[in-house]
C-alpha positions as MATLAB code, in Angstrom:
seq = 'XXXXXXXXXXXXXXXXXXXXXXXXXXXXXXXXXXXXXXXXXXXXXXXXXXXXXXXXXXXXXXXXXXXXXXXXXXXXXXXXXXXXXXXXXXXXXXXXXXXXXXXXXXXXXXXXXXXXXXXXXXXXXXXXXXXXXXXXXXXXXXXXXXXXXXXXXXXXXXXXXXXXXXXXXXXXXXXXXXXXXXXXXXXXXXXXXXXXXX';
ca = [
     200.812  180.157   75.882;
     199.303  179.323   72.457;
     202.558  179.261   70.751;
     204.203  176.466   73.131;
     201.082  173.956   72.751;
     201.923  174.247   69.401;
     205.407  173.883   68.906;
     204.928  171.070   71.751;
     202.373  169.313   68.488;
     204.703  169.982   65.954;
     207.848  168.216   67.574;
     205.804  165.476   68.791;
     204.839  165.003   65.319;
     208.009  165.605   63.751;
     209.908  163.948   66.178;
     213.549  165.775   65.170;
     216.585  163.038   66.365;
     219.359  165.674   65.851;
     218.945  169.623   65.526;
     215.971  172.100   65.657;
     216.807  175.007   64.278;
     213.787  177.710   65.321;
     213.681  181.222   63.034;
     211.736  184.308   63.580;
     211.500  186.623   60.690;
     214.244  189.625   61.057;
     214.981  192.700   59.625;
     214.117  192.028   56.224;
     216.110  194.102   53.124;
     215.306  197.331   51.668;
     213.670  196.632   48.975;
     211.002  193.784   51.124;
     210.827  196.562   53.846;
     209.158  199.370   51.083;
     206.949  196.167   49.991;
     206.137  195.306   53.520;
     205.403  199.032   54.448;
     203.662  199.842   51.345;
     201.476  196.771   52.454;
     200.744  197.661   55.694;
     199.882  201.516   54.532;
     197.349  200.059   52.511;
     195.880  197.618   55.093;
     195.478  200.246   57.729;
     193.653  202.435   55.029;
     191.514  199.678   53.964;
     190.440  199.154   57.776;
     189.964  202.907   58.567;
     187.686  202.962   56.005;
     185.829  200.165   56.888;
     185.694  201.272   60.083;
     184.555  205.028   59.266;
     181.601  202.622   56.665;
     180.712  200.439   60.022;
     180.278  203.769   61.865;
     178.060  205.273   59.092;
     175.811  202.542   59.149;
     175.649  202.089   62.862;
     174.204  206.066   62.959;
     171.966  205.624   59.910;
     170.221  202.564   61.696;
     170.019  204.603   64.761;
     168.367  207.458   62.993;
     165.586  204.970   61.553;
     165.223  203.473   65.171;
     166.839  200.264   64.062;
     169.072  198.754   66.917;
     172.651  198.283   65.272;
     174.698  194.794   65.630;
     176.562  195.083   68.808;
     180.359  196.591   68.016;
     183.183  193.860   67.976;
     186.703  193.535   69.741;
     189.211  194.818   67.435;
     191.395  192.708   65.838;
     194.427  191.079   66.213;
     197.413  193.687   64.454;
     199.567  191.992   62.071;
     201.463  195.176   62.598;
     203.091  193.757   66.000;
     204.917  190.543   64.403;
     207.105  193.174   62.817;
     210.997  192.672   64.478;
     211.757  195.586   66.882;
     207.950  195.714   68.420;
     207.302  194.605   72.169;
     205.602  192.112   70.864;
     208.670  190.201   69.337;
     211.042  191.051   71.644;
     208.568  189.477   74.694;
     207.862  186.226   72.061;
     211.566  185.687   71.736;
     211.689  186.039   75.952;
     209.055  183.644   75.949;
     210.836  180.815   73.181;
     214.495  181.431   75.116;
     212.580  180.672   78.506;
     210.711  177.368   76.437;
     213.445  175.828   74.739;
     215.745  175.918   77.858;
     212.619  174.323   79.955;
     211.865  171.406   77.517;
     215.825  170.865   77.718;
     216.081  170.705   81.012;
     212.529  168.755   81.318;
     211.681  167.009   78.723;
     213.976  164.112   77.852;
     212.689  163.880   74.007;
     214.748  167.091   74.093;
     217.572  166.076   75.801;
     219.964  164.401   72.618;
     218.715  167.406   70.397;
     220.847  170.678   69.446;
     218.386  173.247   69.572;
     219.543  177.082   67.767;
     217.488  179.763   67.578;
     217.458  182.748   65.334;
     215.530  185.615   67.164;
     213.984  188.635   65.272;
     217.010  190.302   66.288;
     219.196  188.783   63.724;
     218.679  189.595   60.288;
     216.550  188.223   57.450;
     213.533  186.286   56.870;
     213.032  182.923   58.908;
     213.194  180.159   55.995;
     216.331  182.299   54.910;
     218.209  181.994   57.836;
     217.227  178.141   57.406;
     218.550  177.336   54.038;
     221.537  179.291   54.910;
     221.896  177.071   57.844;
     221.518  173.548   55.541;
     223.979  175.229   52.914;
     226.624  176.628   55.647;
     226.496  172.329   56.752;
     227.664  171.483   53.391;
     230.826  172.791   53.707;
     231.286  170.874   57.023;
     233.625  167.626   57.175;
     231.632  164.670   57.664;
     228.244  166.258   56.092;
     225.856  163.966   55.120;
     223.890  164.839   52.157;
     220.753  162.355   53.130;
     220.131  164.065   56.269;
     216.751  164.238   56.209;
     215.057  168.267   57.003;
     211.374  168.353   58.048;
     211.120  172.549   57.512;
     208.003  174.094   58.562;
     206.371  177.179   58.019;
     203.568  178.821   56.065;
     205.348  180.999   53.747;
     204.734  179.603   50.143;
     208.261  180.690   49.094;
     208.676  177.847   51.345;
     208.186  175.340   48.544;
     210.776  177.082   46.128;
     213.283  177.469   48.487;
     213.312  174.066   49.069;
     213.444  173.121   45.403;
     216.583  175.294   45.237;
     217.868  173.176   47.448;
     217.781  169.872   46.382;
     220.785  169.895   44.887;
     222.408  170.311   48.582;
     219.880  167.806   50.693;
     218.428  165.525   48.820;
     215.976  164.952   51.957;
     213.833  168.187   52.614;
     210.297  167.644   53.617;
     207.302  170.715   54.622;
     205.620  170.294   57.174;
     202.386  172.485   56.616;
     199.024  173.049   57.834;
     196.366  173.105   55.837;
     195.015  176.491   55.228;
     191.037  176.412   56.322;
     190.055  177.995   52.946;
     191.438  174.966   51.000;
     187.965  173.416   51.038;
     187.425  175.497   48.133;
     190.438  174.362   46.231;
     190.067  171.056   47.171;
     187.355  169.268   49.138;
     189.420  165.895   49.436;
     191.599  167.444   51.867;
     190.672  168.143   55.506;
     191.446  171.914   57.240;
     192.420  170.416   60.898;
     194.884  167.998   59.298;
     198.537  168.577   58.845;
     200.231  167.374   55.710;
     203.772  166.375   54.682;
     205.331  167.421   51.628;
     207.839  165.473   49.900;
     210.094  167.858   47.904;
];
């Protein structure tokens, strides 16, 4: 699988001494679910339209003898990373059955607590993060430079962390770069990861 190629990359870049703490997006609250459902209502509009457009086109360059472009695979539903579909339930399967072979396997692993927040368990994955690094504070023998390397792709990402500054004074991103950012900035390179320093 994709998915364990790439966390494989991101710890050997990371290289975490202590604690992993993996999160999958949960059940979000009511007020994100209407967003996340109006959303979705939209997008699936948006592509049966485009679709029924495609389809319009494909018959109007038939009728003038033109050959149309050849149809393509459909693709990928963003609908299926929602918690409660197959498809999460089989991914968490899949990240249980991981973790527990890189422990036993893979001695990089071996001195590292790993927990692991399925979609099961309520509330959005950098959420259930912070609340882990805040629930530590209270903890005797916390140490407030304990350095977090947090990644994800969620640009809250960035205030969250800010937030939480006053609480760990070492929190780090760990981000991709988005392939569009060419046109933001063409200094900075699409296959490279970068490090931010909050």
């Amino acid at each position: 699988l994709e998915v364990f190629k790439e966390l494989d990359r991101i710890f050997a870049a990371v290289r975490p001494r202590k604690l992993i703490f993996m999160a999958l997006d949960g059940v979000a609250p009511r007020a994100k679910q209407n967003q996340q459902r109006s959303r979705r209502f939209k997008s699936a509009r948006e592509a049966k339209e485009a679709e029924e457009d495609k389809e319009r086109l494909r018959n109007d360059f038939l009728k003038m003898g033109v050959t149309p472009p050849a149809k393509k695979k459909p693709s990928w539903d963003h609908n299926v990373i929602t918690p409660g579909t197959n498809f999460m339930d089989n991914l968490s399967k899949y990240l249980r059955f991981y973790i527990h072979k890189r422990l036993t396997y893979n001695p990089a692993w071996k001195d590292v607590t790993i927990i692991f927040s399925d979609s099961n368990t309520p509330g959005e994955g950098e959420h259930k993060i912070m609340e882990f690094i805040r629930l530590q504070r209270v903890k005797p023998g916390y140490n407030p430079n304990l350095t977090h390397v947090i990644h994800g792709l969620d640009a809250d990402l960035i205030m969250l962390a800010l937030n939480h500054l006053p609480i760990s004074k070492g929190i780090y991103l760990y981000r991709e770069t988005p392939h569009f950012i060419k046109t933001i900035n063409s200094d900075l390179n699409p296959e490279e990861d970068y490090i931010l320093n909050i």
